[in-house]
N, C-alpha and C positions, 0 to 999 in steps of 0.2 A: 899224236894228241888230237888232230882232227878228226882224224875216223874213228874216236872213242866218242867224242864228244856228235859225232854223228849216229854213231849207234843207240847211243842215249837219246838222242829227240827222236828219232825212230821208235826207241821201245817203250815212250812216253807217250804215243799216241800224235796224230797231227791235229792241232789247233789253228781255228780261223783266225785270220788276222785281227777281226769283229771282237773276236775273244779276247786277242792278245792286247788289246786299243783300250777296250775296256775295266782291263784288268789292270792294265799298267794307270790309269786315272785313279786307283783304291785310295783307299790309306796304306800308310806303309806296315801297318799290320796285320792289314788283311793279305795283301802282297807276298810277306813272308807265309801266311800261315797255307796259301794256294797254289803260287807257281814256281816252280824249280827255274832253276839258272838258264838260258837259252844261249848264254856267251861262254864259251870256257874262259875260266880265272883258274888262275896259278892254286888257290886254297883246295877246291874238290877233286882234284888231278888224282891224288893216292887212291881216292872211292873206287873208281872203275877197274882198277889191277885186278883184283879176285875173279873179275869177269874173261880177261884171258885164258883161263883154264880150262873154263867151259862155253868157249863160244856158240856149240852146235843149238844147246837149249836155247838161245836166245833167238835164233833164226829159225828152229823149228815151229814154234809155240807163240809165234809175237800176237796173235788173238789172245792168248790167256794172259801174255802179259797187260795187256790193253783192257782187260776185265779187270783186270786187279789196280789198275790204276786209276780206271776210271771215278769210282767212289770216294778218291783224294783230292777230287776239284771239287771246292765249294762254292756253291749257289749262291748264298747269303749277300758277300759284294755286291752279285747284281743287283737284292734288293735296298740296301744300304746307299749304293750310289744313284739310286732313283727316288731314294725319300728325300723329299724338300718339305722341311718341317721347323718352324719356328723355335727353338730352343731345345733340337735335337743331338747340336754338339756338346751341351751342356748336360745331357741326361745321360745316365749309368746305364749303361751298356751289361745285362748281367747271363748268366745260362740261361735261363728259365725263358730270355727273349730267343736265345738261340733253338732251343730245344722247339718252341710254340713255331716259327720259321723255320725249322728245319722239315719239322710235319707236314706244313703247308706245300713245302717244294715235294713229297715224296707221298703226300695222300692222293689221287686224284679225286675225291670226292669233295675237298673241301674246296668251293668256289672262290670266296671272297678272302682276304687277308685285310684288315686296318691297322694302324699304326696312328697313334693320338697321343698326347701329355695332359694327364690328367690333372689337377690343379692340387689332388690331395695326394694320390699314388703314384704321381710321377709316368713315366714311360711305364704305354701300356700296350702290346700285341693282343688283337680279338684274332679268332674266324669267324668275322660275322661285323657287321655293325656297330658301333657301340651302344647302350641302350640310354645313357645320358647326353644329351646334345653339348658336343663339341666346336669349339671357337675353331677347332684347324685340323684335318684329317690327310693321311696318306692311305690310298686304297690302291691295293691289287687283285685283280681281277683274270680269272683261269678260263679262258678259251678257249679248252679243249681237257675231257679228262685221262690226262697222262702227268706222265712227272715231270716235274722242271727240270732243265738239266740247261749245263751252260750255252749246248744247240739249239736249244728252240725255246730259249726264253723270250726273244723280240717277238717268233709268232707266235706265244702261247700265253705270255703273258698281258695284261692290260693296266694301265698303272693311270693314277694322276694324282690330285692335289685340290683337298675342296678346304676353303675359308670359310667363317661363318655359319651361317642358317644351311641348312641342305638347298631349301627350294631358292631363295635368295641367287644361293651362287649354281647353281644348275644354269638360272636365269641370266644371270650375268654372261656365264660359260656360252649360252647359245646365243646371246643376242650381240657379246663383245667380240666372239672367236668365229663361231661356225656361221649367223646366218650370214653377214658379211660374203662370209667368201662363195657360199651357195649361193645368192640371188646375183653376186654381181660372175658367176659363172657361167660362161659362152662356150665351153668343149660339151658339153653333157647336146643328147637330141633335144628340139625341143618337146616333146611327146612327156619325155621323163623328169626334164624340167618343171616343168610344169605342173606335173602330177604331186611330186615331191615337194614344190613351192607352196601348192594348195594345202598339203597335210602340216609344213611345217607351221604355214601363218596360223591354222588351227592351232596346233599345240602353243604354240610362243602367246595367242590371245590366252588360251584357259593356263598359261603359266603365269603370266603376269598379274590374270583378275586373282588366282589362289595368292599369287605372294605378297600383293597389297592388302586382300584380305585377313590374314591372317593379323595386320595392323589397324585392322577396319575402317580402311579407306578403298576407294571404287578408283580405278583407273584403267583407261582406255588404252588398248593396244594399239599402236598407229604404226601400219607395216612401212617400211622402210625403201620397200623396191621402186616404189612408183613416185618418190617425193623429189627426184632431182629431174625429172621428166615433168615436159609441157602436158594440160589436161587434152590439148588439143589430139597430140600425138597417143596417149595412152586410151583414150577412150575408143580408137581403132583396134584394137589388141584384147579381142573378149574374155580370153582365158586370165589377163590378168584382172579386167572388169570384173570376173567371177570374183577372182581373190579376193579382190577391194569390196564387194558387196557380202561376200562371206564375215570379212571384218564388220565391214555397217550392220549385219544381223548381230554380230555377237553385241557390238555397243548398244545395239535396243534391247537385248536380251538385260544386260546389265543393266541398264536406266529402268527397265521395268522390274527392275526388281529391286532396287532402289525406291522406289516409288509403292511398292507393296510392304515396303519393311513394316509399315507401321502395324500391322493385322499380325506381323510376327511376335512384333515385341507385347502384344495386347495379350498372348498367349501367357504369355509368363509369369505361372500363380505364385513365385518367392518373389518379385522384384519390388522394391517400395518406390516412394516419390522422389530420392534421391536418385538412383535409376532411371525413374523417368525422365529427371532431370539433365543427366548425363545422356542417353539417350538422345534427346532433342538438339544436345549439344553437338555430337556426333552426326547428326542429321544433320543440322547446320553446314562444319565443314566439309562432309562430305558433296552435301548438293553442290552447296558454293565450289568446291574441287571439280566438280564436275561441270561445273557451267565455265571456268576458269577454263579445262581442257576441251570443251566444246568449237570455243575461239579459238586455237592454238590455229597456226598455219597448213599443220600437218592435218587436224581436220577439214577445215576449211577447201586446203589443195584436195582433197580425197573426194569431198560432198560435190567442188566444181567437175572433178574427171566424172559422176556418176551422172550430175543434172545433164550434163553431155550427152552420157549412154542411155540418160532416159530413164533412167533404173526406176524399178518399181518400189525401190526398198529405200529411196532417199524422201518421201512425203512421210511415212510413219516415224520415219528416224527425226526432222523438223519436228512432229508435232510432238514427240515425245521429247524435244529437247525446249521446248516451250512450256511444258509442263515443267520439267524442271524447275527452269526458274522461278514460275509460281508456284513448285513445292520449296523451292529456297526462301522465298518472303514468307510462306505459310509457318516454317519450320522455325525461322526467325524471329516472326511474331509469337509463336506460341510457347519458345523458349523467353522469350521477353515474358511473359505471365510467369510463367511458372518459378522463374527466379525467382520471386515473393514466397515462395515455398522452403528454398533455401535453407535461409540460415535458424527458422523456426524449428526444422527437421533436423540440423544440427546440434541443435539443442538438446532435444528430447535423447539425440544417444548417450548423455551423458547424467542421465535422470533413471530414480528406482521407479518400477512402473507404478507405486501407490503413490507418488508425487505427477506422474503423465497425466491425471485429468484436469488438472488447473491447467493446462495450457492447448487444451482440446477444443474448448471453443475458439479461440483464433483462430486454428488451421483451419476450422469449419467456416469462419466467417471469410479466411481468405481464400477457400476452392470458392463461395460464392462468388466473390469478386472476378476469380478466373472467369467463372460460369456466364458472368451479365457482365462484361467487358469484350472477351475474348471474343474474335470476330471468327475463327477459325476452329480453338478447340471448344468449342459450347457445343458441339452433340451428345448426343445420351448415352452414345458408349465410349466415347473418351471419358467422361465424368465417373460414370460409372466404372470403368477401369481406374481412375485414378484413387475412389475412395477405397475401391478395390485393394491397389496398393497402399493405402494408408490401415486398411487394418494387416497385412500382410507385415508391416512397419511394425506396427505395436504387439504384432505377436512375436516379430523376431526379436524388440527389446524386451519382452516377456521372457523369451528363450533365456538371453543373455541373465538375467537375474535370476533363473534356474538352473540349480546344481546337481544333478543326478547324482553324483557319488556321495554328495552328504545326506540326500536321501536313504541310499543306498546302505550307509555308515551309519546310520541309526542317526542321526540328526533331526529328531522327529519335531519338535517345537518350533526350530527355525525355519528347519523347510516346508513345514505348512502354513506359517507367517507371509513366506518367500509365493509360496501358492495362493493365498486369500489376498495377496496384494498382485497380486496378475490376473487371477477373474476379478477383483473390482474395479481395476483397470479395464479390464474387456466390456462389462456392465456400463463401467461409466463411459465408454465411447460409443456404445449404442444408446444410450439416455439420451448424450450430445447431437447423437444424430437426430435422434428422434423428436428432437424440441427444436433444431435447427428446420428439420420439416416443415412443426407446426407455426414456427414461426415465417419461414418462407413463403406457407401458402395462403397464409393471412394480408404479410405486406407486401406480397409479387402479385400481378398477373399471369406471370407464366409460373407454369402447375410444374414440383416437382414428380418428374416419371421416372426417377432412375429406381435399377433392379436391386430391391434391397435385401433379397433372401441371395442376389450373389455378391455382393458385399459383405454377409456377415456370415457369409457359412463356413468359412475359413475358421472365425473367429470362434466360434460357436464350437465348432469341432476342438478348436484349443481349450473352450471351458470344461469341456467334457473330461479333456485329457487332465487337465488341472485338479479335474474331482477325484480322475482315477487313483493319481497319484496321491492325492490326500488320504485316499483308502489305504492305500499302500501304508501310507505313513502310519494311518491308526493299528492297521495292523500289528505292525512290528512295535506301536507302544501296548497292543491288549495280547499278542503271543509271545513276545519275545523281550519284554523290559525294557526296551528303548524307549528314551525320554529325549535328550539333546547329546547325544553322541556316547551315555554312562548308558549302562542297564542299572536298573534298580535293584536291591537286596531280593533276595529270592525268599519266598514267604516260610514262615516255619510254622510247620503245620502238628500239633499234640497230638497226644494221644496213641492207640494200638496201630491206628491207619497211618498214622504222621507219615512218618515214610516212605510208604506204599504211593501215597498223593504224589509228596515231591517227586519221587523217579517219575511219574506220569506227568506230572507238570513241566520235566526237562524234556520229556521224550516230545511232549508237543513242540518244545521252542525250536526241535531240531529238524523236526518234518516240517514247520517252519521256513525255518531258514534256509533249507534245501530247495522251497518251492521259491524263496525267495533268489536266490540266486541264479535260478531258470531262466526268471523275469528280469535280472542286471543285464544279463547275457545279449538281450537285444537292445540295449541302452541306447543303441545309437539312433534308434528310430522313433525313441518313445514322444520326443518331443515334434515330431514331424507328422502333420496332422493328414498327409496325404499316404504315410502307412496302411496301409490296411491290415497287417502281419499282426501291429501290436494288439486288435482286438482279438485275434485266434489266442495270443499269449498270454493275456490280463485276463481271458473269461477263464484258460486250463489253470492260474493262480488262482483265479475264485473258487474253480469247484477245490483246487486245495483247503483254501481257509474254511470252505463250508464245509467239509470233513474234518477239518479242526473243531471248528464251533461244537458239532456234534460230540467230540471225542471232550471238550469243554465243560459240554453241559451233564457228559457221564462222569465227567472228575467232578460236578457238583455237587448230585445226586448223592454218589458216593461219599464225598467228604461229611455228611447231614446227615450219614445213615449211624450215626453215634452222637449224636446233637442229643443230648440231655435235657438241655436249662437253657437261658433265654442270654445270657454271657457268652456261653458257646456260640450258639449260634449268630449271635451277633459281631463275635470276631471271625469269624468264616463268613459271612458277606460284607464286613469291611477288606478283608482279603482279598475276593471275586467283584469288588466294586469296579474295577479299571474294567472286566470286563462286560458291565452290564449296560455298556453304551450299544453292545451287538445287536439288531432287534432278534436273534433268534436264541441268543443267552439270553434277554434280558427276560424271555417268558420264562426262562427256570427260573431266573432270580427271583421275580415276582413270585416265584408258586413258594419257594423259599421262606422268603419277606412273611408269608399266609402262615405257611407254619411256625413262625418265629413269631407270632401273635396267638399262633392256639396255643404254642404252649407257654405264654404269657395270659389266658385264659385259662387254662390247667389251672396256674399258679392262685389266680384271683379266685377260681372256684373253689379251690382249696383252706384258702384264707375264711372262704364265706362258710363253709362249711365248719369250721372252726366256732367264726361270729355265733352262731345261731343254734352252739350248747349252751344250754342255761344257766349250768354249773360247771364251770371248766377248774381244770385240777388245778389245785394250787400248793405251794410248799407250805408246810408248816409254822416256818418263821415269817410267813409273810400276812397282813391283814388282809380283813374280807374285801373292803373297798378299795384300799390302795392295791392291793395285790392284782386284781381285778382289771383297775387299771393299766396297772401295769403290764398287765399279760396282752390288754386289747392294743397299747403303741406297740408290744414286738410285732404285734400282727401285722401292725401300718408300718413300722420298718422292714419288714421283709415285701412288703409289696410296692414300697416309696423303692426300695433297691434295685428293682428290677425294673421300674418305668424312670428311673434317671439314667439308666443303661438305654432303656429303649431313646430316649428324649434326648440325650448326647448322639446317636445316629443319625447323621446329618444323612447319610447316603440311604438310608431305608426310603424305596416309594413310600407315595402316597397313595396307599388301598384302603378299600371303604371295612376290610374287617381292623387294619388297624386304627382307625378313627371310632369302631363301635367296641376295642376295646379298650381305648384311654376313656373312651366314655363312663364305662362299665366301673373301670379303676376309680374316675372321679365322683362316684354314687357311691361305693363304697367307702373311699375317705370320707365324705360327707358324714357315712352312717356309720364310721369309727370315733368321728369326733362330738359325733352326738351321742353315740354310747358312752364317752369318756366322763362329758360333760351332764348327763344324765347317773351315771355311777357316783359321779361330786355332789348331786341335787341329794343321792337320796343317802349319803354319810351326813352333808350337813344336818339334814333333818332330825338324825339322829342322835345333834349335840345338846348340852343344857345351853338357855341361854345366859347364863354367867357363868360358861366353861373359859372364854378367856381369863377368869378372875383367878382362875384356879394355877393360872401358869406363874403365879407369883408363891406359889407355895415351892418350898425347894425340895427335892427327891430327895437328899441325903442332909443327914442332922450330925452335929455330933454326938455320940453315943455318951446317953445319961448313966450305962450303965456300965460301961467301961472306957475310961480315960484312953484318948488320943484315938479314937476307932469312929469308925461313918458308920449310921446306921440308916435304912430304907426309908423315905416318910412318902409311902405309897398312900394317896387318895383309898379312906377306909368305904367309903360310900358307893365308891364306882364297881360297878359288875365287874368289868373286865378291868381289871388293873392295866396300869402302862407297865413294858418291860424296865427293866431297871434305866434310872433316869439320872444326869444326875446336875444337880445346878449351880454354878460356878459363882458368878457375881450376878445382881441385880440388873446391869446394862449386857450382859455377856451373851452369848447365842446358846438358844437350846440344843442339848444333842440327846437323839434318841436310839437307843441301840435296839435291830430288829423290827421295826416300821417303818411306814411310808406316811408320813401325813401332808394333808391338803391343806393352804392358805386361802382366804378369799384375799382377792388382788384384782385392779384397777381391770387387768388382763387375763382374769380369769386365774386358772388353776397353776400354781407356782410351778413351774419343773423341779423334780425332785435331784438330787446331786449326794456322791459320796465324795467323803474328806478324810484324811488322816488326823486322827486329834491325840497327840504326843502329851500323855502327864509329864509332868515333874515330879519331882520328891520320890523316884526312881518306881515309880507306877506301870501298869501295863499300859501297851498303847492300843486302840480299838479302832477298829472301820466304822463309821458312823454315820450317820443320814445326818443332815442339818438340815432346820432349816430357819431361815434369821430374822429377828421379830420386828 
């Protein structure tokens, strides 16, 4: 049984004891699934029989078997029992991790390995980093490009365990673990010490100034080596005097540039007075932070070991720590001002900008106050930077009350509502200033000198944008029907062209809307007044619409070239009215308007040509005078019909040929109703004057000459007989059949009227002229 079980760990290969230590610490799953038995037990005894038969293969070939075994030890353990990871015994363990691990041990190209729990995805294996920042990371790290194998994973692998922020615990890692043991170490020469000392106090200063940065606070690196040592004894020992003055440059490096922030943050054309606010606040604890760690011991003990060595680098590092503190009173006072700014600024973010100028004088009157109070920030380019950032303010709450997609969406009413209330906001904050001036320089002695073309050029550039967008807007309601998020009905256009128009009227809405969607595409910049892009992109949308326009004013053209009558034409420029706000439509439309008044001139020349036959045709059943008359009101009705069409067009200009021919129309009325009234002059003339007496005679008698029958009792005297007449009762209304007679009346010439007049006694009925005495 021994010499079986000896054959068998012979033809398993030999493992290091390193191996066998580590292996045996697994889980007991990993155990089973790696290493075969090393004890003989009673259960595997039967397995090795078969091997008796052929002992010689085993001893010839023990390399090949050694090949073929090798590939059945798994790597993975060892990186399983080297991850220390927060809630990794809780986490599913699945293929996908094994397969990603298995690669790593057998590519040598892939460097790094991480291992993280990700908060949504659970247990996660990278090659590489992860690209979201992780609270807790397990990294392994490939030293050499070969494969992992269970021999040379101590020297080939590199492994740890990072918490937190990366630079945080890097930080922590070199100043709680490593430099400890380096600076307090005595076997190294000292040549190399030294040298090594020098470069690390380097990095460990610009680690620590990045990782409080990153929270925007300044803190000083204070090396460690020299603080448990008298200054007397260290100031004999140059190399470390270099170290220690190395440090005191870096700390002046930092105070001066603490000290300079301000010219930084002056740069920054998005920030408002809230900002600045903050800012100063920051200033605050920073310096004070710094003056705090000025006194610390550890300075203190470093500045006595230098004033010893004499150092050339401890008077800059004093006067710049002097400074300080008077930039911490400086910073302090000037945050004391500017707090008054405050809560007035909070305000306004919660305001539409056509309500922000009611409250624009105050902020104006309180930067005054900053201005002739403040003992620190009252120069010309603080001031100037701060109104700076106050229209930088009112353009971002402009922004905020601007919606590009409902622009975009055909929202055209509101969003140019939304527009005209953010340029009169920008207007009224330059008004404010500009009376705030005038009154400044009337009740101050000192003269205001701030730069007012760079205060408002921000703002200015945003009115521009504001207009742009307004175009945009009219656009889409004169091509494309947008009103407030509907299109309007599409027009229906008569006649043989009807048709032909509309396809050409859809065809424009869609070259259109094509150009329009060119111009959404960079939405993101349109409101950002330091773009320059969007001007290349709004002038290639113009030359679109101006190729519209043109293809607008050939659909006009075109639709007029079957304009008949003065109706037509009248509803085909109520049609094209939306778009005669264009100035380069609006000159068709005008040429339009021209010929919808000549041929409104046609008509009146027509009429006149009429007037001014002497004898116009008349029917046979009608008389010389009323007929007469009659004929000259068709004439005034047909030309009253066509200027109450014109006179109902609210949308027609006003051109000087349509003014000279309503004129023309109102000469004519005139000298129709002086026709009328002169054709009445000369029928009266023609009557007897006791023809009224005559109307008591009655047209119809009863017949003397046969019982129950009507007979004519026509006026024997009169040249012209009246047409058959006939008269009913003594108070009854005369009816005449076949004429038109005239009344004199209070008002002139009676209008004539027809009536139905139904007998009785089963009589015929007749159309009749009345008229009632």
């Amino acid at each position: 049984m021994s010499s079986k079980a000896e054959k068998k760990q012979k033809g398993s290969g030999r493992g290091s004891s390193r191996k066998r230590i580590a292996q045996a610490a697994l889980a007991s799953q990993a155990l089973e699934a790696t290493l075969p038995a090393s004890e003989p037990v009673p259960e595997p005894e039967p397995e090795p029989e078969p091997l008796k038969e052929e002992p010689e293969p085993v001893l010839e070939e023990p390399a090949v078997q050694k090949e073929l075994q090798e590939p059945e030890v798994d790597v993975k353990p060892f990186f399983l029992s080297r991850a220390v990871l927060t809630g990794l015994a809780d986490a599913k363990w699945t293929e996908e991790h094994n397969a990603i691990l298995e690669h790593f041990a057998q590519d040598p190209s892939e460097p790094i390995l991480t291992i993280f729990i990700d908060p949504y995805l659970g247990l996660k294996l990278d090659l590489g980093m992860p690209i979201q920042t992780q609270n807790q990371i397990v990294y392994f790290i490939r030293q050499a490009p070969v494969p992992i194998t269970p021999e040379n994973f101590e020297a080939t692998v590199q492994f740890g365990t990072v918490r937190g922020s990366y630079i945080p615990a890097l930080l922590r890692l070199l100043s709680g673990v490593f430099a400890p043991q380096i600076f307090t170490n005595t076997t190294w020469p000292e040549s190399i010490r030294n040298h090594f000392a020098s470069h690390l106090h380097r990095f460990l200063a610009c680690l620590t100034d990045t990782r409080y940065k990153l929270e925007g606070h300044t803190v000083l690196y204070i090396p460690a080596e020299a603080l448990n040592m008298k200054p007397e004894v260290v100031f004999k020992d140059k190399e470390l005097v270099q170290r220690l003055e190395t440090s005191m440059i870096h700390w002046t490096r930092q105070i001066k540039e603490v000290l300079s922030a301000q010219e930084t943050v002056d740069t920054g054309e998005n920030l408002g007075p809230l900002e600045e606010i903050e800012f100063w606040r920051n200033r605050c604890m920073d310096l004070s932070g710094i003056s705090t760690q000025l006194v610390k011991e550890g300075v203190k003990h470093i500045e006595s070991i230098l004033r010893l060595a004499k150092s050339s680098y401890l008077a800059p590092f004093i006067k710049l720590a002097q400074q300080i503190q008077d930039g911490s009173c400086q910073a302090q006072s000037n945050l004391t001002f500017l707090s008054i700014l405050k809560e007035p600024y909070q305000e306004l973010a919660f305001m539409r900008p056509k309500d922000i100028s009611s409250k624009l004088p105050r902020l104006i009157s309180l930067i005054r106050i900053i201005w002739v109070n403040s003992p620190h920030y009252n120069t010309r380019e603080r001031l100037t930077s701060l109104f700076r950032k106050m229209s930088n303010e009112i353009i971002r709450l402009c922004c905020h009350a601007i919606s590009l997609d409902r622009i975009f969406e055909g929202y055209v009413t509101s969003s140019k509502e939304d527009l005209q209330g953010c340029i009169s906001c920008c207007h009224a904050w330059k008004d404010h200033y500009l009376r705030a001036v005038q009154m400044h320089t009337q009740f101050s002695s000192r003269g205001w000198v701030l730069d007012q073309t760079s205060i408002f050029a921000q703002v200015d550039a945003f009115v521009q944008r504001c207009k742009d967008l307004i175009e945009v807007c009219d656009c889409q309601y004169h091509f494309a029907r947008w009103e407030d998020g509907k299109q309007g009905p599409l027009p229906c256009f008569f006649g043989a062209q009807g048709p032909q128009i509309t396809r050409n009227l859809l065809e424009i809405e869609d070259i259109f809307h094509k150009n329009l969607h060119m111009l959404r595409a960079v939405r993101g910049g349109i409101l950002d007044v330091k773009n320059t892009s969007w001007h290349e992109d709004y002038n290639r949308f113009r030359a679109g619409v101006k190729d519209l326009e043109v293809m607008t004013q050939n659909l006009i053209t075109s639709a007029f070239e079957l304009v008949r009558d003065v109706e037509h034409g009248v509803l085909l420029l109520d049609t094209f009215y939306r778009l005669a706000t264009r100035e380069t439509i609006r000159r068709t439309y005008d040429k339009k308007a021209v010929d919808l008044y000549m041929l409104f001139n046609s008509e009146l020349a027509l009429v006149n040509r009429e007037l001014i036959k002497k004898w116009p045709y008349l029917e046979p059943y009608k008389a010389h005078y009323s007929g007469q008359a009659h004929w000259v009101r068709i004439l005034r009705r047909r030309i009253d019909r066509v200027m109450n069409c014109l006179s109902s067009a609210h949308f027609l200009p006003h051109i000087g040929t349509g003014e000279e021919s309503v004129h023309t129309y109102q000469q004519m009325v005139q000298a129709i109703d002086e026709l009328v009234r002169k054709t009445f002059q000369d029928w009266t003339s023609t009557l007897d004057k006791d023809c009224i007496r005559r109307l008591d005679t009655p047209l119809l008698r009863i017949s003397q000459e046969k019982a129950g029958m009507l007979d004519v009792n026509f006026d024997k005297y009169k040249t012209q007989p009246h047409p058959f007449s006939l008269y009913l009762t003594p108070s009854s209304a005369y009816i005449v059949f076949g004429a038109i007679l005239f009344l004199n009346s209070p008002n002139g010439v009676t209008p004539i009227s027809w009536f139905p007049l139904h007998f009785s006694n089963n009589l015929l009925c007749y159309n009749m002229f009345t008229i009632t005495s």
